[in-house]
N, C-alpha and C positions, 0 to 999 in steps of 0.2 A: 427016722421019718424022711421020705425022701421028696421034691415036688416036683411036676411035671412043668413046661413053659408056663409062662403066665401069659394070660390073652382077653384082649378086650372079650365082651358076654356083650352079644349087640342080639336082640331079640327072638334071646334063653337060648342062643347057641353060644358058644365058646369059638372066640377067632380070631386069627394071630393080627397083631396091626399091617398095613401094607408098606410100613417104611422099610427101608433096608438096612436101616441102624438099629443093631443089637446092645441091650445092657445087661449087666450082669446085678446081680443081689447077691450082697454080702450081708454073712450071718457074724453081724458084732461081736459075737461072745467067741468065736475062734478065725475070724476070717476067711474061712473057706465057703465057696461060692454056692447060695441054694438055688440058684435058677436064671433063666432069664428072661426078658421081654424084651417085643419089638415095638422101635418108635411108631406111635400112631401117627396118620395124616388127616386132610380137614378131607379128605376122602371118610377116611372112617367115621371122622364124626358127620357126616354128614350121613352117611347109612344110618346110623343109628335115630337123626333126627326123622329120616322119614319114616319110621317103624314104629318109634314112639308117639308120632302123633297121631295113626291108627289107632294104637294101644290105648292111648291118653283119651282120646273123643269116646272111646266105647267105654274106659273104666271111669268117666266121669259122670256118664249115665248110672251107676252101678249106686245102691246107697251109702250112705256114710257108714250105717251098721252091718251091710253086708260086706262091705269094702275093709271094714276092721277084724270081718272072720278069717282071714287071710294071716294075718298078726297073731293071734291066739297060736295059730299052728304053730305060726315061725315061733313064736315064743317057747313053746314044746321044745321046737327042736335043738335052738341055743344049750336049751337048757340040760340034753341029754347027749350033748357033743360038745359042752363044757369041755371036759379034760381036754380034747385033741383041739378047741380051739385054741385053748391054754397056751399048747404046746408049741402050735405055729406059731403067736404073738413071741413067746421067749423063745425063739429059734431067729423070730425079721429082725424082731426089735431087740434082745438081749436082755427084756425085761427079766428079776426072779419070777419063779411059779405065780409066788405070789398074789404080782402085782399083774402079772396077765392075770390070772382066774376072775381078779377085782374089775379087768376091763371086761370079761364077759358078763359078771356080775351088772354092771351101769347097764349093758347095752340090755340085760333082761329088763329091767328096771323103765329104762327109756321107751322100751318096746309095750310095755305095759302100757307107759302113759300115753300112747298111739292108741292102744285098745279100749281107752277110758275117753277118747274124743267127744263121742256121742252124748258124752253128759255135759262138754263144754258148747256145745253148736247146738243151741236152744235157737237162735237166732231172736228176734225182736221184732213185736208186735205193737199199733197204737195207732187207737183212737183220735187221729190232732186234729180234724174237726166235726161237728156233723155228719156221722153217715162215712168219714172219709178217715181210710187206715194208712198206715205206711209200715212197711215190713223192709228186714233187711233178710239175707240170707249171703253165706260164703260160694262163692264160686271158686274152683281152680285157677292158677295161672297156667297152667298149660304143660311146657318140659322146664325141667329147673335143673342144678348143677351145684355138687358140689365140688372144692378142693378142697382137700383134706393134707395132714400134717403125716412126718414119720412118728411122732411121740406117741400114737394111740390109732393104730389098723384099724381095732375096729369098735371100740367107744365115741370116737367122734365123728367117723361117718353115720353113728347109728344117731347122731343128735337132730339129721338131718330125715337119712333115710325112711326112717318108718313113718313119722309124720308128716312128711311132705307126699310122698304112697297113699298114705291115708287121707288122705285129704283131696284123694281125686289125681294129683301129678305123676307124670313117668319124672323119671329121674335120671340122670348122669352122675354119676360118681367117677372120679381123678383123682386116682390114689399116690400117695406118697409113689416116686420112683424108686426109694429104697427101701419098702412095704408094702409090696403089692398082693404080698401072697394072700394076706388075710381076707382080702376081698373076693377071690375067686371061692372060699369057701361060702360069702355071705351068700353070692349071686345063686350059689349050688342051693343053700337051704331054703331061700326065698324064693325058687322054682318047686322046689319039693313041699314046701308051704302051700300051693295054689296060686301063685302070684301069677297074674296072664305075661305070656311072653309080652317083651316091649317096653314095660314098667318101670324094669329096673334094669341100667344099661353099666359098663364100665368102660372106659378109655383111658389105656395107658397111656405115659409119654412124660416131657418134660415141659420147660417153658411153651414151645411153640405149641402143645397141645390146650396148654393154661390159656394164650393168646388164642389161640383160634374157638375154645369157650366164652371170652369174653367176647368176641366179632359175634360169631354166628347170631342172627335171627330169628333162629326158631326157637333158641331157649330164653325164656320169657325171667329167671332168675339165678342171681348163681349169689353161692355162700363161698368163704372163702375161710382160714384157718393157718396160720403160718406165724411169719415177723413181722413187724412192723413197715418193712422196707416193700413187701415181696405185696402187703395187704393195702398202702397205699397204692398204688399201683392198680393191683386187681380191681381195687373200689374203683378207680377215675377212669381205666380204659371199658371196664362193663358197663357200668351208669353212663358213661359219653357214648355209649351205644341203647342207651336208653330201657337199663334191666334194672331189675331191681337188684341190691345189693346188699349183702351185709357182711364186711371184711373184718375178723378180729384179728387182731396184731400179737405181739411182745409182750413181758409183763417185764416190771421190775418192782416185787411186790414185799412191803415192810414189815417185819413184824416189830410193836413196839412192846419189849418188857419190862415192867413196870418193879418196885421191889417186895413190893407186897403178893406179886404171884405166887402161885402154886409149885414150890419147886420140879417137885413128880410131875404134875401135869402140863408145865412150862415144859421144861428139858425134854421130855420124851415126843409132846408133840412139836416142837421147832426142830427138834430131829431131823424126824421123820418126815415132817416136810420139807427140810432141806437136800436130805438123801431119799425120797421115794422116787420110783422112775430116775434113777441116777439125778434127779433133780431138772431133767429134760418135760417139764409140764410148766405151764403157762399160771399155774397158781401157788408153785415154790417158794416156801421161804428162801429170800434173795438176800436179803437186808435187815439184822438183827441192831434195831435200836435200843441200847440198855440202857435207861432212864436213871440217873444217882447211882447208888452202889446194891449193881445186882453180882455182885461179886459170888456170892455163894449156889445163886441157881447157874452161873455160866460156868461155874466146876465141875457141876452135874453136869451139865450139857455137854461137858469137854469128853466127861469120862463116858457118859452116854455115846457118843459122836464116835470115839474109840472100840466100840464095840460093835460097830458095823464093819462089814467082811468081804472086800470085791468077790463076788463069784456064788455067795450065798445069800448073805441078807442086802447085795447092793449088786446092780446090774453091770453091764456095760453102758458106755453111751456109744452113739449109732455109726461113728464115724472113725477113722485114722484124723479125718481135719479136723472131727469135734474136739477129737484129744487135744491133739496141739493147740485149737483156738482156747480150750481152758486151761490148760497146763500156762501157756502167755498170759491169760490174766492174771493169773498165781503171781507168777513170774515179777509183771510188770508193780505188781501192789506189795511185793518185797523190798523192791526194787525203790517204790515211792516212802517206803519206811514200814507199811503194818507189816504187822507181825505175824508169822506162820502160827497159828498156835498146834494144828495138824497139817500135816501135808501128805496130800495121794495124787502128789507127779511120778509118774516113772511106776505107774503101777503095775505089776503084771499078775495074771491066775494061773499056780502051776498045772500044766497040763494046758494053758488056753495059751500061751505067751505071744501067739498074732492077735488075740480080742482087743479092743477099746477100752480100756478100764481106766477109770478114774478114784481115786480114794475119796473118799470124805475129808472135806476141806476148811476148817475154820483160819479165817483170817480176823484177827482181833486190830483194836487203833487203828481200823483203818478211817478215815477221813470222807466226808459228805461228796468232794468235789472227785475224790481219784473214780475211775473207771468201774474197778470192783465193788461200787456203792453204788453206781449211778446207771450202770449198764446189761445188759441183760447176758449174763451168762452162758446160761443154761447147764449147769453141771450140778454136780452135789458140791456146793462152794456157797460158803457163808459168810458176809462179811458184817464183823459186829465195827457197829459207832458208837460212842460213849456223847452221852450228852447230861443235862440236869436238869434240865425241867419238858414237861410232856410240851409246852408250847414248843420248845426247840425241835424237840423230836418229829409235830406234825408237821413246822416249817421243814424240812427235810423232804418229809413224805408228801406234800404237797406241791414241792417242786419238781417232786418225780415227773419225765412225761406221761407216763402210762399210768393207767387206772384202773390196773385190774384188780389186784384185792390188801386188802389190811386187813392184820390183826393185831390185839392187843391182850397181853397176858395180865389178869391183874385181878384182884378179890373183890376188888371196890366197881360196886355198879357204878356210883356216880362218874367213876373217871374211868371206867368203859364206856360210859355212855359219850361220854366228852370228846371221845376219840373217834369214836364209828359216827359222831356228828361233823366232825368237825376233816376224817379223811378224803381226800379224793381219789374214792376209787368205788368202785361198783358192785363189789360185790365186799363185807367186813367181816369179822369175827371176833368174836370173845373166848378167848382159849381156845380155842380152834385156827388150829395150825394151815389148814386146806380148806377154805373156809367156801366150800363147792356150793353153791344151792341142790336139795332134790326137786326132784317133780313135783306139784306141777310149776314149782319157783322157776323161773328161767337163769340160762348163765349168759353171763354178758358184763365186761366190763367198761372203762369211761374213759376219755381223752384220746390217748395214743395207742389204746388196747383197743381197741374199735373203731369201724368207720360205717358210718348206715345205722338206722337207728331198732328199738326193739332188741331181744334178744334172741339166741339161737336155739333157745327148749323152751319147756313148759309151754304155758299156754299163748305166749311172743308168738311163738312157735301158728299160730294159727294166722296171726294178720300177717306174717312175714307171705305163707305160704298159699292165701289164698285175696283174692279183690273180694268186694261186699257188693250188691247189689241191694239197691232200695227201690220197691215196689208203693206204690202211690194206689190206691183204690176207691173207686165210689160205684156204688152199686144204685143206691134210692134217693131217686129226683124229688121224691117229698119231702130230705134232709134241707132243702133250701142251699141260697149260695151265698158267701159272705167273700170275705177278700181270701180267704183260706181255704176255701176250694172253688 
């Protein structure tokens, strides 16, 4: 499979940005180069805003139910260009088959609950006095914006895309600069959907594109998706421009297991949430709290962990620096005393020997305070802390910054319950290793995983993307007048 340039899509044409700095895109799994793009300028997005808001005023007239017939198509279409979307995700990203097919999978999934809107937008009716109604009703904000991450082309643009479209808005999307391809295919099927030109816009580039998103004027929101470091930021310079905003961050997310767990069902899903997506997702087992002596399920998990395979059942991750910056945590938590219990430094796939590759990593004793416990990774690296009582274990997880997910493995209701009561984080689970909400549940975590409030799906997903209007009425002057009307 080969790609052509990648180029901003500014209203339903394809067109190259007007910088004159060029980048290249690297395919993780062997390094050789798929294409490339040119830096955009606040030229281009400034095209793009004037187009969109033609666009946006006519598809706001348009109803909710016909504006969602749009979505039904695209949903067709995902669905029967599966395989080769597959294809391109594990070509950007280095994901296995797998784990792309599953990102097309959410985005059908997400896309649906776009098509299900109309049953959420009842709006509200009432009688509050005499004779006199108040009604609400959604209105559009206008043009919105996302940035989006390289861990997921195109599941977590679609968190954004199709309900904020349906919902009346044109849209901006700003794709990962080292996964851009995925989006030239969405813009392609989302025109062949019915979608009117204007709708659905993309702008490549890096920081200064990110910057000149948060400035501009005319887009009335912007969602944001990355680090911690990169989401602080985006949150305070868009909001100090007065948008709306909602930035989620970093995770450094716990699971606690208990001894009473499900060996099979422990082991195999701390796994695999520790190695899915090479462990480059925001809902990773990070942090393996073994509560008294789980000595016998972390054997399983050791010899489970061992049977993951760079190149088959485990990706690449996305970078030459990802490598290095997780190969030094390794490093440095040896270094502090835990123990290697696996190690996949220095990995390579014969036949791939330039890719990214990381092994599956367990680090055993390591300690609450070092790095590899407290910091966010992002690899397939697990680092177990041994503790004795579940109070220990939440103080732990509690002092984490971030708050994006906990789980806890254990047979016992009462002290599952005790744990997803008592963790802080936003989203929990009970033997559930990815402990994702579906639709219409929204995803969204708490503290240092977010900033803006609400979440970025489900039905969040509506007050984020649209203002209320309330309507006051009185029709009959027979109803009399009290203080109330």
């Amino acid at each position: 499979m080969s790609f052509n340039e990648v180029k901003n899509f500014i209203n339903g044409e394809f067109k190259t940005g007007s910088s004159t700095k060029i980048h290249s895109i690297i395919s993780p799994l062997d390094g050789k180069e798929l294409s490339t793009f040119c830096e955009s300028t606040m030229e281009d997005l400034n095209e793009i805003i004037a187009t969109a808001q033609k666009a946006q005023k006519a598809w706001q007239k348009v109803t909710l139910k016909e504006r969602v017939q749009v979505f039904y198509k695209y949903k067709q279409l995902l669905e029967k260009n599966s395989e080769e979307l597959t294809e391109i995700i594990h070509r950007e990203n280095g994901k296995i088959h797998s784990e792309a097919k599953a990102e097309i999978d959410k985005a059908i999934e997400l896309t649906e609950f776009a098509c299900s809107l109309p049953q959420f937008m009842n709006g509200e009716n009432m009688e509050v006095s005499k004779g006199v109604f108040c009604s609400s009703t959604k209105v559009p904000l206008g043009i919105v914006a996302s940035i989006v991450p390289f861990n997921f082309p195109t599941m977590v643009p679609h968190w954004t895309i199709v309900n904020a479209i349906a919902l009346g808005n044109a849209f901006i999307l700003k794709p990962s600069e080292a996964v851009p391809i995925s989006s030239q295919y969405t813009a392609k099927l989302l025109k062949e959907a019915g979608l009117p030109d204007g709708l659905f816009n993309i702008i490549n580039g890096t920081q200064t594109t990110v910057e000149n998103i948060c400035d501009h004027p005319g887009i009335q929101a912007v969602t944001f998706v990355g680090s911690t470091k990169v989401a602080k930021i985006v949150y305070q310079r868009a909001s100090n421009n007065l948008k709306q905003v909602l930035a989620l961050g970093g995770a450094k997310n716990h699971i606690l297991l208990l001894p009473d767990a499900h060996p099979e069902m422990a082991s195999s899903n701390i796994v695999a949430s520790m190695s899915g997506c090479a462990g480059q997702r925001c809902m990773a087992a990070a942090t393996l709290i073994a509560v008294g002596n789980c000595d016998a399920i972390l054997d399983r998990l050791i010899a489970d962990a061992q049977k993951i395979q760079c190149g088959t059942t485990l990706g690449s991750v996305i970078s030459k620096a990802a490598k290095e910056r997780i190969e030094a945590y390794i490093t440095e938590a040896e270094q502090q005393g835990a123990k290697i219990i696996l190690d996949g430094r220095n990995t390579t796939v014969p036949g791939k020997e330039n890719g990214f590759y990381v092994g599956t990593t367990l680090i055993d004793y390591a300690t609450a305070d070092m790095k590899i416990a407290r910091e966010e990774v992002f690899g397939p690296v697990l680092a177990i802390v041994r503790v004795n009582t579940i109070d220990e274990a939440l103080e732990i997880e509690n002092a984490n910054p971030y708050g994006n997910s906990c789980s806890v493995f254990t047979q016992s209701g009462g002290l599952a319950s005790y744990v997803t009561e008592h963790a802080s984080a936003g989203m929990c689970g009970i033997n559930i290793g990815v402990p994702v909400p579906r639709e219409p549940f929204g995803f969204g975590g708490w503290n240092q995983s977010r900033f803006g409030s609400g979440d970025i799906t489900g039905k969040s997903a509506i007050g984020f993307f649209t203002k209320e209007k309330k309507t006051t009425t009185k029709w009959n002057p027979e109803a009399g007048t009290n203080w109330m009307s």
